[in-house]
Legacy VTK file of the C-alpha trace (Angstrom):
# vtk DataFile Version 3.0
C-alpha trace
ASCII
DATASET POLYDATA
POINTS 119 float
12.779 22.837 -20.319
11.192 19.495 -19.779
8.964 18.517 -17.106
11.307 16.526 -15.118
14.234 18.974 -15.112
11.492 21.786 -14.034
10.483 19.085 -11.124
14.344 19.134 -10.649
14.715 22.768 -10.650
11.542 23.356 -7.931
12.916 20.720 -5.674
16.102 22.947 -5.832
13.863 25.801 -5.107
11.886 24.409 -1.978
14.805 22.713 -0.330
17.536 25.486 -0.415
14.355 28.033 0.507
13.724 25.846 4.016
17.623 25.998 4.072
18.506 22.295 3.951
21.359 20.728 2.168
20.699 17.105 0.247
21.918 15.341 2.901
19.746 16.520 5.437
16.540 16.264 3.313
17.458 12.774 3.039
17.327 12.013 6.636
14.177 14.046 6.562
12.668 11.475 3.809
13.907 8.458 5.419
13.053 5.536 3.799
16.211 4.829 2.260
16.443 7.656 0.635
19.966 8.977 -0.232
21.687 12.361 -0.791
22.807 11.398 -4.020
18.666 10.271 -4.634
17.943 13.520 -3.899
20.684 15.196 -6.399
19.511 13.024 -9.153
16.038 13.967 -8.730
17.141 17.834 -8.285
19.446 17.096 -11.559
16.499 15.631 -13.674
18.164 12.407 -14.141
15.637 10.087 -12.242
12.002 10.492 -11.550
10.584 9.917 -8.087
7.640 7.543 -7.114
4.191 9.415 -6.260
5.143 8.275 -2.850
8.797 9.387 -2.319
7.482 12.993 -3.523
4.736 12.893 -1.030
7.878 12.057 0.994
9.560 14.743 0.170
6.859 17.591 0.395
6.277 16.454 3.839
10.165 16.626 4.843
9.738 20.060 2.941
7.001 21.390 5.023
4.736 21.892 1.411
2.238 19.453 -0.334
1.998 17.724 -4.185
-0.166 20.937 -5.097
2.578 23.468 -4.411
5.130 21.629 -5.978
3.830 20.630 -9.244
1.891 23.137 -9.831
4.627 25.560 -10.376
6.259 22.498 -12.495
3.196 21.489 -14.636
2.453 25.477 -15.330
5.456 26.944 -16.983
3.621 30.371 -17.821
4.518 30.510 -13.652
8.364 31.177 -13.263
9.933 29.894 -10.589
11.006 32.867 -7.596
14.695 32.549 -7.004
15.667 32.077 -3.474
16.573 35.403 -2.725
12.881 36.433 -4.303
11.315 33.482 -2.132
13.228 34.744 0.851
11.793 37.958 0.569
8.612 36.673 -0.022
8.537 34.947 3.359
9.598 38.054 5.419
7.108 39.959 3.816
4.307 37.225 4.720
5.193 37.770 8.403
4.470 41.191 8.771
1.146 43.049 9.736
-0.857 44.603 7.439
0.228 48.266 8.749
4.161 47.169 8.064
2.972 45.376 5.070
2.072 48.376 3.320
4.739 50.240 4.630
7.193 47.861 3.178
5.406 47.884 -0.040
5.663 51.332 -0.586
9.297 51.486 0.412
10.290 48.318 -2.202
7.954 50.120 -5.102
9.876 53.451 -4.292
13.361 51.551 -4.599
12.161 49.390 -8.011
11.196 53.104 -9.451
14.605 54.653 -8.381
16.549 51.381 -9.728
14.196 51.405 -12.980
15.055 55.113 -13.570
18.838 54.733 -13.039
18.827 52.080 -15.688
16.733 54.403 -18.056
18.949 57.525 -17.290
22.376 55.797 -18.287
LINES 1 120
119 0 1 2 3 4 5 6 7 8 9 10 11 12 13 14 15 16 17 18 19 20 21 22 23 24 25 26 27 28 29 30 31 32 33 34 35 36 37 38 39 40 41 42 43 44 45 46 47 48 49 50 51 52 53 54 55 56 57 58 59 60 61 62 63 64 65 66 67 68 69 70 71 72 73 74 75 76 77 78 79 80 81 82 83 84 85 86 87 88 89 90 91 92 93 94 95 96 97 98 99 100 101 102 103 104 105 106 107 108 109 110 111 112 113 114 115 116 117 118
């Protein structure tokens, strides 16, 4: 996948994650910016300024570093939004229910894992 359809694919990622549609990241952006600006850059069709992606990590709540470097290094794959979902749930917890959580997720993969070996 090329660079600008992984940029595409991230902005996907980040927007749907802070549960925004296009239209209300635009009026986040401001600027001009459209809902169909945003779709294009999501689609990989057009590349956005330095500035309008500054823009857009702001409206996003995330900075240039998050964003590309998950683009620019494709040896890291992109979390779905059910994975980045869990993900933030799991970053709100104490340690204590951290662990606790842990063990009960490794417990289910191992179950899950041995279900698929067993059929």
């Amino acid at each position: 996948m090329d660079i600008r359809k992984r940029l595409g694919v991230r902005l996907r990622e980040l927007r749907t994650s802070a549960d925004l549609t296009q239209e209300q990241l635009a009026e986040r952006v401001g600027g001009g910016c459209a809902a169909m600006t945003i779709s294009r850059y999501e689609r990989g069709v057009l590349d956005p300024s330095l500035a309008r992606l500054e823009q857009i990590c702001q409206a996003l709540g995330t900075d240039l570093d998050d964003l590309l470097s998950r683009v620019v290094d494709q040896r890291a794959p992109l979390p779905s939004a059910a994975v980045q979902d869990l993900v933030d749930h799991l970053s709100r917890l104490d340690p204590v229910k951290l662990r606790g959580a842990r063990k009960v997720l490794k417990a289910y993969i191992e179950v899950v894992e041995g279900s698929k070996s067993g059929s």
